[in-house]
C-alpha positions as CSV (number, residue, x, y, z in Angstrom):
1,X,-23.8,9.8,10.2
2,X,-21.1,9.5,13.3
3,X,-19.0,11.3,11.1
4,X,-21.0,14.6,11.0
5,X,-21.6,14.4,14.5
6,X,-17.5,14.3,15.3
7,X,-16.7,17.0,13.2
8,X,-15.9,20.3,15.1
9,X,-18.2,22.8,14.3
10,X,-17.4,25.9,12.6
11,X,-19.8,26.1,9.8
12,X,-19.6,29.7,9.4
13,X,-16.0,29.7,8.9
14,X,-16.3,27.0,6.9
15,X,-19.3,29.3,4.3
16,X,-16.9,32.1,5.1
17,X,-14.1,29.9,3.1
18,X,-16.4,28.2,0.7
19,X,-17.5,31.8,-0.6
20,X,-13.9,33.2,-0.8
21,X,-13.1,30.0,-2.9
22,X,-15.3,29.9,-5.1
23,X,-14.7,33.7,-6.2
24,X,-11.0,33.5,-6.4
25,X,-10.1,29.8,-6.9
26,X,-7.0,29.8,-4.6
27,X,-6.1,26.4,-3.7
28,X,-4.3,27.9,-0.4
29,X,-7.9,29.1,0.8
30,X,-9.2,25.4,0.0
31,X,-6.0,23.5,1.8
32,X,-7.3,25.8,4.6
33,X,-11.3,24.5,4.9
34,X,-10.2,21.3,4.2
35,X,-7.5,20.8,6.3
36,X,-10.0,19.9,9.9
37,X,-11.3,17.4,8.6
38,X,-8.7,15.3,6.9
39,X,-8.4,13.1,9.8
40,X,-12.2,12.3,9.5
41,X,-11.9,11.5,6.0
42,X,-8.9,9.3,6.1
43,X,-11.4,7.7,9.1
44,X,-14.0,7.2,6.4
45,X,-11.8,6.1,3.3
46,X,-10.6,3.1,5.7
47,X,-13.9,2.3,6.7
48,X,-15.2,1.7,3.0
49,X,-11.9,1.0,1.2
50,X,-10.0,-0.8,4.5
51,X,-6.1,-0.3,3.4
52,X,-4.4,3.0,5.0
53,X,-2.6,3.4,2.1
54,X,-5.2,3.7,-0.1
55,X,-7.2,5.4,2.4
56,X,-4.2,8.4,2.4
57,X,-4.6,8.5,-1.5
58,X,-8.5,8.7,-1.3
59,X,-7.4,12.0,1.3
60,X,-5.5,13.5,-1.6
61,X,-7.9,12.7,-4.2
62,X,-10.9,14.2,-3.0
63,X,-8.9,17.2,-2.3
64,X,-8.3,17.2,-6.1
65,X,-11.9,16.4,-6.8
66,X,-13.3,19.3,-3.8
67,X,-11.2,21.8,-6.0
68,X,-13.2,21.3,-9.1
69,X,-16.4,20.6,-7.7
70,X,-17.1,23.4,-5.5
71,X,-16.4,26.3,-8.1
72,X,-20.1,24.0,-9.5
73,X,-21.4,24.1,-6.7
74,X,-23.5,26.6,-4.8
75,X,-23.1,24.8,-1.4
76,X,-25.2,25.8,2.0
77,X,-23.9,23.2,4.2
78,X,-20.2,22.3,3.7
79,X,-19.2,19.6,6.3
80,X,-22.3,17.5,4.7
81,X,-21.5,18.3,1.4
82,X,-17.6,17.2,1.6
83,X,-18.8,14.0,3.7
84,X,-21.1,13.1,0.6
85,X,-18.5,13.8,-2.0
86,X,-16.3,11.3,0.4
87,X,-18.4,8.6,0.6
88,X,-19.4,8.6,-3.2
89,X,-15.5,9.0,-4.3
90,X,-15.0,5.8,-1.9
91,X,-18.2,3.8,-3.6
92,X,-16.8,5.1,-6.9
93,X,-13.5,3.4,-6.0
94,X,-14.7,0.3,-4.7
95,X,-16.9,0.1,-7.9
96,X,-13.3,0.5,-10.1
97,X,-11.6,-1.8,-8.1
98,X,-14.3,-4.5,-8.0
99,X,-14.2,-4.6,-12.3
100,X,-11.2,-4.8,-12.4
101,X,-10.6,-8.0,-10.1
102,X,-13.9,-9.7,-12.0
103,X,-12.1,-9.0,-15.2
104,X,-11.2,-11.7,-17.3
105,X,-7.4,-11.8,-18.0
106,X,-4.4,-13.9,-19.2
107,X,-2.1,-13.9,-16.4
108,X,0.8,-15.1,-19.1
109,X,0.0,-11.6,-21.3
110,X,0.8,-9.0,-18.3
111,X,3.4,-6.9,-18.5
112,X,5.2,-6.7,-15.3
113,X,5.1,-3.1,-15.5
114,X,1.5,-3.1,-14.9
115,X,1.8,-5.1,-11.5
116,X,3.9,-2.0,-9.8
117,X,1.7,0.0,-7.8
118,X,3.2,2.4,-5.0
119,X,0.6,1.9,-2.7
120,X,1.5,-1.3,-1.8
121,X,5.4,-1.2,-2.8
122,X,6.7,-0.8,0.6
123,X,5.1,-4.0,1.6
124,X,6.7,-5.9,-0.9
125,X,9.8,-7.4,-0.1
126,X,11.4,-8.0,-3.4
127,X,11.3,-4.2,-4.5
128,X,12.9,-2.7,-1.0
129,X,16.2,-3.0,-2.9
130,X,14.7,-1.0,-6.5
131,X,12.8,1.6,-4.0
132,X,15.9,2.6,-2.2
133,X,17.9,3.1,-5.1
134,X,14.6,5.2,-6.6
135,X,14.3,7.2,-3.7
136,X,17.8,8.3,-4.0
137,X,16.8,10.0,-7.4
138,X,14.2,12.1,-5.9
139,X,14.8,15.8,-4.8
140,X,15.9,16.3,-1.2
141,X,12.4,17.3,0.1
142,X,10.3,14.8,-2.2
143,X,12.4,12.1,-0.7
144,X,12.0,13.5,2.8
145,X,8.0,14.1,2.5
146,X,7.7,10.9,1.1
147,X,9.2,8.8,3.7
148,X,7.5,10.7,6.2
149,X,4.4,10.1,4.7
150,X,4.5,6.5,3.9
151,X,7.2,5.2,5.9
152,X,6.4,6.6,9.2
153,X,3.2,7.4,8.4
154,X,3.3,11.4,9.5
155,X,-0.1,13.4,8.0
156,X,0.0,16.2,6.4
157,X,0.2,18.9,9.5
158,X,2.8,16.8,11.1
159,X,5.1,16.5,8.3
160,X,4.3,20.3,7.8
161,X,5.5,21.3,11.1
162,X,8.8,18.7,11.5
163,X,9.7,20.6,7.9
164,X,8.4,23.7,7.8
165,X,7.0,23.2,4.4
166,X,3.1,24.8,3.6
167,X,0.2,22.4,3.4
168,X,0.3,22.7,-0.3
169,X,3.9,22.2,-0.6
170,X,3.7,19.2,1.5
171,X,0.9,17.6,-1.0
172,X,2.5,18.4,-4.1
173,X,5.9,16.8,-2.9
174,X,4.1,14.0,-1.9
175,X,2.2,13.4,-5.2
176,X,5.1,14.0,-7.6
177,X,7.4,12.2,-5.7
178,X,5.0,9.1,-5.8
179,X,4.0,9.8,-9.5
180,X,8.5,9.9,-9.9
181,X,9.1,6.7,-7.8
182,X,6.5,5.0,-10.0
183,X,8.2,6.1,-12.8
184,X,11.2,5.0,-11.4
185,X,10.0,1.5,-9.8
186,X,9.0,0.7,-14.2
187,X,11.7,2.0,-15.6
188,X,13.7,-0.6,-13.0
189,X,11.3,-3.7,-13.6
190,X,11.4,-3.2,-17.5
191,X,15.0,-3.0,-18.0
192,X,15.6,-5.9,-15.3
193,X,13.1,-8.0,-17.4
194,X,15.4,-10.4,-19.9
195,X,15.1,-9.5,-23.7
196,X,14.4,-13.4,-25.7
197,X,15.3,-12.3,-29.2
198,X,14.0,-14.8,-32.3
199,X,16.1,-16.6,-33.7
């Protein structure tokens, strides 16, 4: 439970928040009580799922899954709450992740557009060359947020202040501009792949 004990405490801020939420939904209100403590959860998505990468996504996921949840909810104590929801969206992932790799498969039946993941594009060497003709398709501030994000590695407040773009606005470039290089990244693999035509 070192995680509770590192978080600052400002729990009645924090009910202050939930309350407001939960009447009138608005994300900005959320992006507000959640922001504190993203650096603690990115701490504790690496600890279970041990890639920063995916780590960052767990970040933005349990934002998504905190925005549903807590209009269910009726929550008392909010930094436990989250840190629960944290640790059981990790376990869930882990759970995912482990099926899939104990699944029996056909390695000669895979399309290659299933193998492109944009978590772990930028590591790859062989898809630099599609990724920085792909970025070039995205809107100026995608593109921008993006590299920020993943290429230098900037969070969310950081990237926020170097562009003067909202906490929400920072998120949102970041996940459509990763759903759009995806996109991109398949459309670039398929029609790279040769067509064999029966004769």
């Amino acid at each position: 439970m070192s995680f509770l004990k590192n978080i600052p405490s400002h729990s009645a801020g924090d009910a202050d928040l939930v309350a407001a939420y939960r009447k009138s939904g608005d994300l900005t209100l959320l992006a507000t009580l959640y922001q504190p403590y993203m650096d603690l959860l990115y701490g504790v998505a690496l600890k279970y799922l041990g890639e920063p990468e995916t780590a960052k996504d767990a970040v933005m996921a349990i934002f998504e899954e905190l925005a549903q949840k807590l209009l269910k909810h009726e929550v008392e104590n909010f930094k436990g709450w989250l840190y629960t929801l944290a640790k059981n969206h990790c376990l869930m992932q882990l759970r995912s992740t482990r099926r899939m790799r104990t699944g029996e498969f056909d390695p000669d039946h895979m399309q290659i557009g299933e193998e492109v993941h944009l978590n772990g594009v930028f590591e790859k060497e062989q898809q630099l060359d599609q990724l920085s003709k792909c970025l070039e398709t995205l809107s100026s501030e995608q593109k921008t947020v993006v590299e920020l994000f993943y290429l230098q590695h900037k969070c969310y407040k950081d990237i926020g202040t170097m562009t003067g773009l909202e906490w929400n606005k920072v998120r949102s470039h970041i996940q459509n501009g990763r759903r759009n290089l995806k996109i991109c990244m398949e459309q670039q693999t398929f029609s790279a792949t040769p067509i064999v035509r029966s004769k």
